[in-house]
N, C-alpha and C positions, 0 to 999 in steps of 0.2 A: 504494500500500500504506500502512496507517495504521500511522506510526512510534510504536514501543513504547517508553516511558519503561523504564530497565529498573527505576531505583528505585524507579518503582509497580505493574511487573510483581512484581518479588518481593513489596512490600509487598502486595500484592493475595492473596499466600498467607494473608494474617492475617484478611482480609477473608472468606473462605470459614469458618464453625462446622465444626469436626469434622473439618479436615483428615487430621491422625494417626490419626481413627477409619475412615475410609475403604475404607482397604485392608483387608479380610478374608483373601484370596487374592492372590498376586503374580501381579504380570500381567507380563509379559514385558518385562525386559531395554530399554534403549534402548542402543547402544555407539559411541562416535562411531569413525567408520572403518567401520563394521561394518552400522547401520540406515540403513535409506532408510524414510521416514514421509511415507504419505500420505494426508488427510485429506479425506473423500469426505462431502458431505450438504447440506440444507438452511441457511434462515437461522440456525441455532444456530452451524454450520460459519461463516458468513461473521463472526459474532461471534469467536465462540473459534479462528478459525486465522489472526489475526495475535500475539496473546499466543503461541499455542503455537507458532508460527514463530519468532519472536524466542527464546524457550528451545532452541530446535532449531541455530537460528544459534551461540547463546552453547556448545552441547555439541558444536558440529562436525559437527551429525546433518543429512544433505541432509532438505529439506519438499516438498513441494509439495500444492497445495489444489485439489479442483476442489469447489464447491460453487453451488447455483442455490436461493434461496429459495422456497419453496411447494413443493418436491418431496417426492416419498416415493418408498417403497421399490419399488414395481412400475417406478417410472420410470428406477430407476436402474438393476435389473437389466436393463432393455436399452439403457442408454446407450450412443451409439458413442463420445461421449467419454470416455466410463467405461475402453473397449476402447484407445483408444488411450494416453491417458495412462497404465495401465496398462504398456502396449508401453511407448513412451517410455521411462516416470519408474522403471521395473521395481524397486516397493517390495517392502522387506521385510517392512513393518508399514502396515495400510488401519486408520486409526481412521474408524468410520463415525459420523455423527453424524444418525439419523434419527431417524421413527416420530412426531414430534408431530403433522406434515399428516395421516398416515396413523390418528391417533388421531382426529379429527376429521371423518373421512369418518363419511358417514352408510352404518345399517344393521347391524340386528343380526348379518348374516354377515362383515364385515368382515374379523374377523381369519383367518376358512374363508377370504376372498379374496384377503389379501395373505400365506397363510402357504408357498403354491408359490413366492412371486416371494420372499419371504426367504432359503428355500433354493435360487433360484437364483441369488442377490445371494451368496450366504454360499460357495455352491461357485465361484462366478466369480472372486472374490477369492481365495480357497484355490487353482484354481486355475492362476493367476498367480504362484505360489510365494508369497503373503505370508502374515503370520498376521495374524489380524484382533480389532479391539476394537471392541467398541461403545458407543460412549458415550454411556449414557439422557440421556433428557431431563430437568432439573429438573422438580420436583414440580409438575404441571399445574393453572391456576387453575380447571378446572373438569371435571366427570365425565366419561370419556372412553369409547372404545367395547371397548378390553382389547387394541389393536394392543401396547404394551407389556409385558405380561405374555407376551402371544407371543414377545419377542423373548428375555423373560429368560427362557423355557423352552426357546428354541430353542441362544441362546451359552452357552457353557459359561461355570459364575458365574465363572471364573479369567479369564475376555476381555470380561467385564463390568461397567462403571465404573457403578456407581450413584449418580447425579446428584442424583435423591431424595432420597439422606439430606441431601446440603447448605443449607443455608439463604444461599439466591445473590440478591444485593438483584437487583430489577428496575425496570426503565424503567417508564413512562405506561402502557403497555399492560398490564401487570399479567401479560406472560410471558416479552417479551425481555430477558435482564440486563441493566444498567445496564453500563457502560464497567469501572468495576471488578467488578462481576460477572463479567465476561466473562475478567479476568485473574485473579480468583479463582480462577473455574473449572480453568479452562488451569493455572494451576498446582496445583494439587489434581490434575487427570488427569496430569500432568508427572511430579510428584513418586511419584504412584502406577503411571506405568509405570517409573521407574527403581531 
């Protein structure tokens, strides 16, 4: 597991534009004692769920992460591992962190394709008893097929972290954040589910 500095975990809130502008809607409560948070997705997920473990640690809140880079949303609604850590880890709160792979498939019907398996990812998690968030992807380097419009029509804006409006430095690739991106973020979604 990559150890979290905590002095640039928090410094990394500064690092994020617009933190305090973020939140329109309150998203659900974290209480330690009380949340189990677990964090389900792609490469964005293996980024941002060791910052966001490390704040979870520091609030007494149980984590646990199951994430597999190149995945989307059809794959996860039939995950068996999705099934069992589910059993297992039996969270309160699934922050899902999908949809860029799924923006990037080809074909104009895409989002007619992955819009059954959203709702069956969205009822599988529900459920499970947990409430769910999802958290977009930052602003995409390049035109995409409308999988993410889908998702923000589908959560309710209240379960909806928009990733978008931040301005999150990124690495060489020009899509995965940089290391403080990545604590940026996590705390910006942190701050905004507490």
């Amino acid at each position: 597991m990559l150890a979290v500095d905590r002095r640039v975990l928090y410094a990394g809130l500064l690092v994020v534009a617009g933190v305090g502008l973020v939140r329109a809607f309150r998203g659900p409560r974290i209480e330690a004692g009380k949340t189990r948070v677990l964090l389900i997705g792609d490469s964005f997920a293996d980024g941002i769920g060791p910052p966001l473990q490390a704040l979870a640690a520091d609030g007494n809140v149980p984590f646990s992460r199951l994430s597999r880079s190149g995945t989307r949303i059809d794959q996860w609604a039939a995950s068996q591992k999705l099934a069992e850590r589910l059993a297992s880890f039996q969270p309160t709160l699934v922050l899902v962190s999908l949809g860029t792979n799924d923006e990037y498939m080809t074909g104009s019907d895409v989002p007619a394709r992955q819009a059954p398996y959203l709702e069956q990812l969205l009822l599988r998690l529900q459920g499970a008893g947990a409430e769910v968030v999802w958290i977009g992807p930052p602003r995409l380097p390049r035109a995409t097929n409308g999988v993410v419009p889908l998702i923000k029509r589908t959560v309710p804006k209240s379960h909806y972290f928009a990733s978008d409006r931040l301005s999150i430095p990124r690495g060489p690739d020009g899509l995965h954040p940089t290391l403080k991106g990545y604590v940026g973020w996590a705390g910006a979604v942190w701050k905004w589910l507490s």
